[in-house]
N, C-alpha and C positions, 0 to 999 in steps of 0.2 A: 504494500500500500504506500510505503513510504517512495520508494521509486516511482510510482506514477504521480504524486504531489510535487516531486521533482522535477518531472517531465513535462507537466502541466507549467509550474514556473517559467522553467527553462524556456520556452517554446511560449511564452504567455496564452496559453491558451484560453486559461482564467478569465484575462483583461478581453480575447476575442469574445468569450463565450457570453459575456457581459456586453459587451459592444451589437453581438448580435439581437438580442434579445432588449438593449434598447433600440436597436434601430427597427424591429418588429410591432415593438410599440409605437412608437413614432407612428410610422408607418396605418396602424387601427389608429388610433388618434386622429389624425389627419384627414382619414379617409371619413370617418366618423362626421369630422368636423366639413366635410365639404357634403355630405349626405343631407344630414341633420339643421347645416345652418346655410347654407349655399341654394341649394336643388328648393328651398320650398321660396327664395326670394325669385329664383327665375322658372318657378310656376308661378308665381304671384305675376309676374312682368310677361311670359309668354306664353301660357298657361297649358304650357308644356314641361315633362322633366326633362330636366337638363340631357340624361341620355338619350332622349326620345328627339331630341332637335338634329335633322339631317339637312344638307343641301342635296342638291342633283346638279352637275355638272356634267354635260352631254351622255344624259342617261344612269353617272356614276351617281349612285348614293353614297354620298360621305356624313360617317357618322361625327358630326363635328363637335354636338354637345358631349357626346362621350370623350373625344378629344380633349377638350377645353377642360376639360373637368380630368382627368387623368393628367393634365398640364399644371394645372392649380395645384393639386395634389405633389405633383413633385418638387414648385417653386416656393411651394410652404415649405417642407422636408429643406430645402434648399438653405432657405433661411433661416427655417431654427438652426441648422448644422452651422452653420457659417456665426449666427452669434454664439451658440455653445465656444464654439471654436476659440472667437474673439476673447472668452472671459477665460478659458480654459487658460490662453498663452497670457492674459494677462496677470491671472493667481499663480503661475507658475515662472514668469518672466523670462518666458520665449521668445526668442527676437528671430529674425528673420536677416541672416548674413550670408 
């Protein structure tokens, strides 16, 4: 047992296995948050849901609100990463050389 708490160490698998599992939440959260608080503002405005809003372009149907909304979802993710980030090097005073 003691060799595999080792190897986990060594290998930070630990710090991965934690990075995973927030970035999973993250991930429900987000999605959560663009269902629950997004999708019923643009049924209110187009009284459609968001994944339901398509174009046609010479026949093609493109599922655009599904896009849009798979796009949101990632630019959220996006940002909270990127300010975790910003506080992370600044508690830590990681420079950038």
């Amino acid at each position: 047992m003691k060799n595999i708490i080792e190897f986990m160490k060594e290998n930070k698998l630990i710090i991965g296995g934690i990075t995973w599992l927030f970035a999973v939440q993250l991930n429900i959260l987000v999605t959560s948050f663009t269902t629950n608080m997004v999708q019923p503002i643009s049924i209110k405005v187009t009284k459609k849901n968001l994944d339901d809003q398509v174009i046609t372009v010479f026949g093609i149907r493109f599922k655009i609100g599904a896009f849009l909304k798979s796009l949101l979802d990632f630019t959220i993710i996006i940002i909270i990463i990127y300010f975790i980030l910003q506080k992370f090097n600044k508690l830590y005073n990681y420079s950038q050389t």
